[in-house]
C-alpha positions, 0 to 999 in steps of 0.5 A, a space after each residue: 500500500 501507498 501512505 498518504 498524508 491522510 491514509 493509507 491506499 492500496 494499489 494494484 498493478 494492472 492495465 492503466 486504461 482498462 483497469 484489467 489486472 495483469 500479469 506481473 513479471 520481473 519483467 515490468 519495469 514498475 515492479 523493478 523500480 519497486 525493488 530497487 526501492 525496496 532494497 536500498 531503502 528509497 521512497 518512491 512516488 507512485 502515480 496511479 489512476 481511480 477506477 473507483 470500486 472494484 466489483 469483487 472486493 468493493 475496495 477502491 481500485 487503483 492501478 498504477 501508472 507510474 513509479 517515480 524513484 526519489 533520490 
C-alpha cells in the first residue's frame, strides 16, 4: 500500500486504461523500480489512476501508472 498524508491506499498493478489486472513479471519495469526501492531503502512516488470500486472486493481500485524513484 501507498501512505498518504491522510491514509493509507492500496494499489494494484494492472492495465492503466482498462483497469484489467495483469500479469506481473520481473519483467515490468514498475515492479523493478519497486525493488530497487525496496532494497536500498528509497521512497518512491507512485502515480496511479481511480477506477473507483472494484466489483469483487468493493475496495477502491487503483492501478498504477507510474513509479517515480526519489533520490
Amino acid at each position: 500500500g501507498i501512505k498518504s498524508a491522510t491514509d493509507t491506499k492500496f494499489v494494484r498493478f494492472c492495465d492503466p486504461v482498462t483497469g484489467n489486472d495483469i500479469v506481473l513479471t520481473t519483467g515490468n519495469v514498475q515492479y523493478d523500480l519497486l525493488k530497487t526501492a525496496y532494497e536500498k531503502g528509497k521512497s518512491v512516488q507512485v502515480g496511479v489512476y481511480d477506477f473507483g470500486k472494484d466489483l469483487q472486493s468493493g475496495s477502491e481500485k487503483l492501478c498504477i501508472d507510474r513509479v517515480i524513484l526519489n533520490p
